[in-house]
N, C-alpha and C positions, 0 to 999 in steps of 0.2 A: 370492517373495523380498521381502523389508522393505525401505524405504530404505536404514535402519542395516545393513542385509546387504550393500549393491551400491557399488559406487563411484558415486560422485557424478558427480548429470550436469554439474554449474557448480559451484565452487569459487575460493573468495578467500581468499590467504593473505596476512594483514596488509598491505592494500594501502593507500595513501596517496596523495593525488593534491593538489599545491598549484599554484595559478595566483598566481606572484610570491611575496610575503611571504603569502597569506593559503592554510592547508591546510581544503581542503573534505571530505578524506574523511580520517579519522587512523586508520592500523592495524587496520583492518576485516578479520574473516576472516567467511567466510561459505559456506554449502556447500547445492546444492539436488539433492537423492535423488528418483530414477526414482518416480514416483508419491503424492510428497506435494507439498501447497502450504505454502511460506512467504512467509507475510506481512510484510514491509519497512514497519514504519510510522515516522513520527514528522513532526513541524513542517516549515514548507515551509522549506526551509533547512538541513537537516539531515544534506544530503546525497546523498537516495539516489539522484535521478536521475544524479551525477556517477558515483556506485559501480555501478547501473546499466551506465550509457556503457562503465563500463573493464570491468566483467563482458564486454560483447559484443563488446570488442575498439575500439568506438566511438572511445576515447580513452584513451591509454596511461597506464600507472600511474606515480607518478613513483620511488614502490617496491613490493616486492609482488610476487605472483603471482598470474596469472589461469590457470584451464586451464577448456575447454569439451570437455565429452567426452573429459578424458585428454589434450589437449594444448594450444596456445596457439590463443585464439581467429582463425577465418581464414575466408576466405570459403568454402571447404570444409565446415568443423564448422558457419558460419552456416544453410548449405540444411537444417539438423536442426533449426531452432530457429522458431518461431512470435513474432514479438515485436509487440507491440501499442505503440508509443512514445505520450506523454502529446499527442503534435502530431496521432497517428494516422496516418499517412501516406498519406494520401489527395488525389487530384486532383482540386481541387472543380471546375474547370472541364473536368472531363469526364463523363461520365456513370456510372453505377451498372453500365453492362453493360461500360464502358470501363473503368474499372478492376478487374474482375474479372478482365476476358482480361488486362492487363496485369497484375496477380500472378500470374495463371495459368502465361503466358509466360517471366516470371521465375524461377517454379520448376519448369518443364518437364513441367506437369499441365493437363490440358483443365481447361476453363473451369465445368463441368462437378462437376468434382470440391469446385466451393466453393459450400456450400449455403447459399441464403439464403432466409431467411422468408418469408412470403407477403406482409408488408406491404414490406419491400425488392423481390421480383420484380416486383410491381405497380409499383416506381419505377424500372426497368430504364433506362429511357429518359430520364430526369432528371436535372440536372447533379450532381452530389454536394452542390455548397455549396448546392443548395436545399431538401433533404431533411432539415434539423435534425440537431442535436449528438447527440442521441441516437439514429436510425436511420445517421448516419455512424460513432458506435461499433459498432454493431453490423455494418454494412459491415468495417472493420475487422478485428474478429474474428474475423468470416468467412473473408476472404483470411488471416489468421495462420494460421489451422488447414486449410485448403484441399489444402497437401502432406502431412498426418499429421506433422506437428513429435514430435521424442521429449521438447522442453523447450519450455516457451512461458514469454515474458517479459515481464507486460501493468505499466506503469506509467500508474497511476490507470485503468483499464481503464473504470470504469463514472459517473466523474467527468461531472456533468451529465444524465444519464440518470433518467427517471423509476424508481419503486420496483419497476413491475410489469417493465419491459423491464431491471432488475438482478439482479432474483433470477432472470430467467431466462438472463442471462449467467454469474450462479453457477451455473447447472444445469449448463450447458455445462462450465466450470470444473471442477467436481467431476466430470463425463461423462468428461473426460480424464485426468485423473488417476487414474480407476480402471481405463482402460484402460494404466497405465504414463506417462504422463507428468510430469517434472516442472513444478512450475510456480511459478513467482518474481511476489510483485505488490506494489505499494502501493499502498496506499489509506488512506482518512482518514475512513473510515466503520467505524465500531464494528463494529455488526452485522456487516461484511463480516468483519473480523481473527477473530470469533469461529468463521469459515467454515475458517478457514487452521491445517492440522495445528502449524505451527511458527510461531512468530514472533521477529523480531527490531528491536528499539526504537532505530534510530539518537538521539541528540541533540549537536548541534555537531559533526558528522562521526565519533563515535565509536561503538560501539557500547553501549549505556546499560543493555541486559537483552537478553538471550534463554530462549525455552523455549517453552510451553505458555502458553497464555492463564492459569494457575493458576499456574503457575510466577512469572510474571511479578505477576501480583496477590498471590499467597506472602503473605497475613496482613495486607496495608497494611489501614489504615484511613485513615477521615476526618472530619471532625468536621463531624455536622450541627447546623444549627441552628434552631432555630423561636421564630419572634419572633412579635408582634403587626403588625407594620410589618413584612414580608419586605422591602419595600423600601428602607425605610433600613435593615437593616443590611445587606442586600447592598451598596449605596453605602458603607456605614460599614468596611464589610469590604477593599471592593477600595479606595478611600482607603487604606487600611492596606498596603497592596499585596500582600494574600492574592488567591490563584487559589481563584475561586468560581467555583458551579456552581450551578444552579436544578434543583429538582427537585418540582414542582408549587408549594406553597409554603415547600417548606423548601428552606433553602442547606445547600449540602454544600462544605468548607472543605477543598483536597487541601494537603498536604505544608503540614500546619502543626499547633502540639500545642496541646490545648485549650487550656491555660490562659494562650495567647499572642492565643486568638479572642476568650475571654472578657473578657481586656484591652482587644482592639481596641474591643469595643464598650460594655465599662464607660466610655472612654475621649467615647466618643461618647453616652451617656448613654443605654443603649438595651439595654430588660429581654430576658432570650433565654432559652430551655433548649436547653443542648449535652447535646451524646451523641455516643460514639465507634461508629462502625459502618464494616460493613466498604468498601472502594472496590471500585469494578466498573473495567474497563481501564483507559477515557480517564483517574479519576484517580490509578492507580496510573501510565499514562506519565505523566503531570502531575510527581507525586513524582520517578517515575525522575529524569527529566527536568531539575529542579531542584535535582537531588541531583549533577549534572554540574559 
């Protein structure tokens, strides 16, 4: 059975969350189906760790609906759920074998059941805060999936981790998924969003785009440009207060129309050849984005 076939294992309908006068999450609905990943991207501030929070019951919506598994998020529906938070939730001042049994014990599974790498078994004995940001993600992980979670919910999951110990967090990632799970994440790595069946583009607490990584690119373009000096006009560009982008030596110019670039740097005295081609994610969210 397909996502689109099964009820959704997480679910937000138009949820809204304001602290005082300022609304951090506006009218968000959002839905995560039995064995696909959606990808939650967008600028730090955009929300998602708030939407996040109220998906898992963390913090209550100020309107809106959450349901987890069919009903209102609770400590019950939580022992289903796998959640990786951006802080990790890890006790650095204990060690690698101590907080295993302690997740373990928390969700009523020998210590056993949470498998860890051979470079983490080798730190068993070592305080966690001494073992670097990236073998404590992966500590992490570990205990998230330890009970067989039917949802995992990893925010910035691989944030700080080197490239080779990333893709093999997306192994894993994708390993569960095809056994039935859903899975909710964000992240601020391209490559990563390209990994995630669905995505959705929070900007200023809204949601900005959804769909398919293609969905969301849907025809944008961007105007590159190749000058003699890449570097005054990339200067000459962002003075202008266009969103550039370096791409070996040529600048790629999002959510802006040629003949407003060519201005920019007739303006600044500075010879160029443009051309319209098409944008790869980062500058179609750029656009989105701007377009808010």
């Amino acid at each position: 059975m397909s996502p689109a076939d099964s009820a959704p294992l997480l679910t937000a309908e138009d949820v809204s969350r304001r602290f005082g006068s300022f609304t951090a999450v506006d009218r968000v609905s959002l839905t995560v189906g039995a064995g696909e990943i959606v990808g939650l991207l967008g600028a730090n501030g955009a929300g998602k760790t708030t939407l996040i929070r109220m998906m898992l019951g963390l913090l209550a919506p100020s309107e809106g609906h959450i349901q987890m598994f069919g009903t209102m998020p609770s400590r019950h529906s939580r022992r289903r759920l796998g959640y990786v938070s951006q802080g990790l939730g890890l006790y650095l001042d204990m060690t690698v074998a101590e907080n295993v049994a302690f997740n373990s014990a928390a969700f009523g599974i020998s210590a056993g059941q949470i498998v860890l790498n051979d470079e983490l078994e080798q730190m068993a004995d070592r305080l966690v805060g001494s073992i670097g940001l990236g073998r404590q993600r992966q500590l992490a992980f570990a205990c998230a999936l330890g009970h067989r979670p039917e949802l995992v919910v990893l925010d910035e999951p691989t944030s700080g981790v080197d490239p080779l110990a990333r893709a093999r967090l997306w192994d894993a990632i994708r390993s569960e998924a095809h056994r039935g799970v859903g899975v909710l994440v964000t992240t601020h790595y391209m490559e990563e969003a390209q990994q995630c069946d669905r995505l959705v583009l929070m900007a200023v607490g809204k949601v900005a785009a959804e769909g398919t990584m293609a969905d969301i690119i849907a025809g944008r373009t961007v105007v590159q440009v190749t000058a003699a000096s890449w570097s005054d006009a990339f200067a000459a560009l962002g003075d202008a207060g266009h969103d550039v982008m370096l791409a070996g030596r040529r600048i790629r110019v999002a959510a802006a129309d040629i003949s407003e670039v060519g201005l920019a740097l007739d303006r600044a005295g500075i010879d160029a050849e443009l051309a319209v081609v098409p944008a790869i994610l980062d500058e179609a969210m750029v656009a989105v984005s701007s377009s808010r």
